[in-house]
N, C-alpha and C positions, 0 to 999 in steps of 0.2 A: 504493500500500500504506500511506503516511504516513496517508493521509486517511482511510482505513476505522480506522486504528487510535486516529485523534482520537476520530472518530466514537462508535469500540465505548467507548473513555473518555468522552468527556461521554454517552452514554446510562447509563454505570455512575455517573457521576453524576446527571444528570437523575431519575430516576427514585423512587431513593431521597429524592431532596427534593423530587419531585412525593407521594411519600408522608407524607412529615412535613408539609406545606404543608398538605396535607388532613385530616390527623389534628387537627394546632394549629387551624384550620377550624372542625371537628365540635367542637373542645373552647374554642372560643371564644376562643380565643390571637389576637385581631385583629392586635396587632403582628408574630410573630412569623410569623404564616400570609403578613401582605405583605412581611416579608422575604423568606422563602423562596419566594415567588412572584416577585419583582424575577430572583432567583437561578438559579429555573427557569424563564424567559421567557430571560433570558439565554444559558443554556446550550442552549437550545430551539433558537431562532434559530439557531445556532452551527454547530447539528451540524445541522439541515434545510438552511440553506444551502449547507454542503458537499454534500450526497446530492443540492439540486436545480439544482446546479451545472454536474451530467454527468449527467443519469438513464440514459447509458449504462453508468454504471458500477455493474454488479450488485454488484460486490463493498463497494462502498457501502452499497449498498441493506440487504443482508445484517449487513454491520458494527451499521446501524443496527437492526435487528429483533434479532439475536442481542444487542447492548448491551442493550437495552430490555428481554428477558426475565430475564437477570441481572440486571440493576439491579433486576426485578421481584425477583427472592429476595433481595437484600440488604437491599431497602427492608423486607420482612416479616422479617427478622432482626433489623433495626436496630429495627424499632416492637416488636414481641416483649422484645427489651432494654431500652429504655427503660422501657414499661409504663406510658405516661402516664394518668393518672385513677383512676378508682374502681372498684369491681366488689361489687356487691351479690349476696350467695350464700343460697342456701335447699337446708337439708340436711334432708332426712324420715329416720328411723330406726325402728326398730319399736319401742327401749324409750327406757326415760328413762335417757340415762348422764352422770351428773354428774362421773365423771372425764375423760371429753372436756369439756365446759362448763367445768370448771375449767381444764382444760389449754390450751385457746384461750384462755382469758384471761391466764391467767399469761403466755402470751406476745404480749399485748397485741392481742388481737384484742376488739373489740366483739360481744358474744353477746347474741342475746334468745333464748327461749324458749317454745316453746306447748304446748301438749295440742290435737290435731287431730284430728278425723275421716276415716278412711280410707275404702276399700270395706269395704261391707258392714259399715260403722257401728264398726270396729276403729279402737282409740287406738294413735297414732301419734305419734311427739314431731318437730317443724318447730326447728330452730338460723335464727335468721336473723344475716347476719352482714355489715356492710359495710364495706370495706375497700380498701387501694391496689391496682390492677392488679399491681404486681411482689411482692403476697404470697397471690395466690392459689392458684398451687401449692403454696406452702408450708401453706395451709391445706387445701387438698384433701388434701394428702399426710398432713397429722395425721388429720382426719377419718376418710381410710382406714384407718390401722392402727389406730382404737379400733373404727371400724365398719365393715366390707370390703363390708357387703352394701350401703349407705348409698347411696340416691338424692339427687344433688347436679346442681344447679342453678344457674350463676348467669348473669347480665348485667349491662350497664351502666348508672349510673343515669342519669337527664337532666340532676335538679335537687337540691337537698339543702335541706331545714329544721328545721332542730331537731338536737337530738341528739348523740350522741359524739362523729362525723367531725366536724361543722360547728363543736363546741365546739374542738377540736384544731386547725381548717383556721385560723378565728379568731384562735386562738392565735400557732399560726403568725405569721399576719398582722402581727398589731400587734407582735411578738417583732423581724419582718421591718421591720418600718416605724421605731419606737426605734432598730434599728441605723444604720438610713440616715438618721435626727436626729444619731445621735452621731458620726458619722463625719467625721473630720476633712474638710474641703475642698481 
């Protein structure tokens, strides 16, 4: 019973940082992705050894599948909260409302603007808007209460040049780099 309950424990760990390994991965985190890779080879190992120790012991077996489904939902709760990256959103609306356009920005959101063409040759107004993954409900949720009917759109970008984010990200940067000049040794 000791050994299913390691088991169900290191698959609730495993899992969760076989998710962040692959997220830092896809986002180009090379340090952090072979940390967390050292981490989950480890805990890998740990908990298969035990299960192929005894493959008579189903309740192993089980330990290890039921950890592993959990660990699945906590890994997508944990990357949900974090909200590592960016998220590029495109909202069509049917008129032009400058008090949402002002209201995203006042609360620091990047807005562009278009006059588009819909069906049947009907003007349509396009917000484009790019922004951190942990503020894009916040923006959908504005968006909604000026515009309910409002077709919203967004995904992830790949790359970034130019522009608001990349002047900010920049910023950052060198903000980030000066502290670690000044910092005492």
């Amino acid at each position: 019973m000791l050994q299913a309950l390691i088991i169900f424990v290191a698959q609730l760990l495993y899992v969760p940082v076989l998710t962040l390994r692959t997220i830092t991965m896809v986002k180009g985190m090379k340090e952090k992705a072979a940390v967390l890779g050292i981490l989950e080879g480890f805990i890998y190992v740990i908990a298969l050894g035990i299960v192929f120790s005894d493959l008579t012991n189903y309740l192993n077996m089980v330990s290890y599948a039921m950890g592993f489904g959990v660990g699945l939902y906590i890994g997508q709760i944990i990357e949900q909260k974090l909200a590592i990256g960016y998220v590029s959103i495109e909202v069509n609306i049917m008129n032009k409302n400058e008090q949402l356009t002002y209201r995203l920005r006042e609360v620091g959101f990047s807005v562009s603007t278009a006059e588009v063409e819909g069906m049947n040759e009907e003007r349509r107004y396009r917000l484009d808007c790019t922004a951190r993954r942990d503020r894009e409900q916040e923006f959908i949720k504005i968006v909604s209460s000026y515009e309910p009917s409002a077709f919203i759109v967004s995904y992830e970008p790949r790359n970034f040049k130019g522009g608001y984010i990349t002047k900010a990200m920049k910023k950052r940067k060198e903000k980030f780099l000066k502290s670690k000049e000044n910092a005492p040794i």
